[in-house]
N, C-alpha and C positions, 0 to 999 in steps of 0.2 A: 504494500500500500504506500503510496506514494502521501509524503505531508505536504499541506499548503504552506507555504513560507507566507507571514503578515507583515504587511509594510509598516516602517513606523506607523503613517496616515492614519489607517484600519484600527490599529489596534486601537490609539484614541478614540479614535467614533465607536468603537467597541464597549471602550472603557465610558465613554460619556454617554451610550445609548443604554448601559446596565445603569446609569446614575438614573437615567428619566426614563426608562417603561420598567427596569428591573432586572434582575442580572438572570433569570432563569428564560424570560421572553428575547431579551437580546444573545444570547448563549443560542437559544432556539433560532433567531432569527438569521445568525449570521455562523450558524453551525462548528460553535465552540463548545470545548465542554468546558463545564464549569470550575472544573479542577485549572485547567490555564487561564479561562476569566480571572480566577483568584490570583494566581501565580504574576500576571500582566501586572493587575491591581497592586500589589505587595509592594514587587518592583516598581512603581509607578509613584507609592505613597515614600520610601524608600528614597530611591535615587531621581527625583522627574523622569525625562523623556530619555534622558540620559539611557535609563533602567533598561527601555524598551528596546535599544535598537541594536538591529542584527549584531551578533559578534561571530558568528560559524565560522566567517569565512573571511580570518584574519591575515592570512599571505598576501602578501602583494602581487603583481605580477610577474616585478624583477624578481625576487626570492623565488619564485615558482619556477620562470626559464632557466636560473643559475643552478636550483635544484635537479632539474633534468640535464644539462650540460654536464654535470657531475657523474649524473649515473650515465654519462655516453660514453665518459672522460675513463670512470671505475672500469665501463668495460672492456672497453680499449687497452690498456691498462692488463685488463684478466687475462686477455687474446696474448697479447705481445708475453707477457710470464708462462702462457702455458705452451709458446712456440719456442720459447727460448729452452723451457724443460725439454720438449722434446729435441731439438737442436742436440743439447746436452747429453742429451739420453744415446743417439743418435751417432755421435762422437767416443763415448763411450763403449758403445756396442763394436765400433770399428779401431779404435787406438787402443782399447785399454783404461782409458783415460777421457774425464770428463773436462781437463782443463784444454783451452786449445794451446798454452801459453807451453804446453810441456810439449808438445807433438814436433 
């Protein structure tokens, strides 16, 4: 099941439509439950609008591309150590010896 994410906007008119029809009518009206009406509300009496507004989705989007850069950079990185082991392995099998510095 997928969740609706509520905009700041919403959730005031949320929170000020439970003040004026009542918080089980507007729960109904705009298909909340009452358990997050209260939770809004909390946060609201709490910290202001402050309280409300989205936090999920706190990376940026330079930290996000750097983050992937990283894991392209890691694997490249993995590739090149495990051709090098074989390399190694490989010299090994034919010298005697895994240095090439001795051959």
């Amino acid at each position: 099941m997928k969740y609706k994410k509520w905009t700041l906007a919403e959730k005031l008119e949320i929170l000020s439509s439970g003040d004026a029809i009542g918080v089980v009518e507007s729960c109904r009206k705009y298909g909340v439950s009452s358990g997050t009406f209260y939770n809004w509300k909390k946060k609201h009496d709490s910290q202001g609008e402050a309280g409300l507004k989205i936090t999920y989705d706190t990376k940026s989007k330079e930290l996000k591309q750097a983050e992937e850069e990283n894991r392209i950079l890691r694997k490249l990185l993995s590739d090149k150590d495990i051709e090098l082991e074989v390399q190694r392995s490989l010299l090994k099998k034919k010298f005697g010896t895994s240095d090439p510095r001795k051959i």
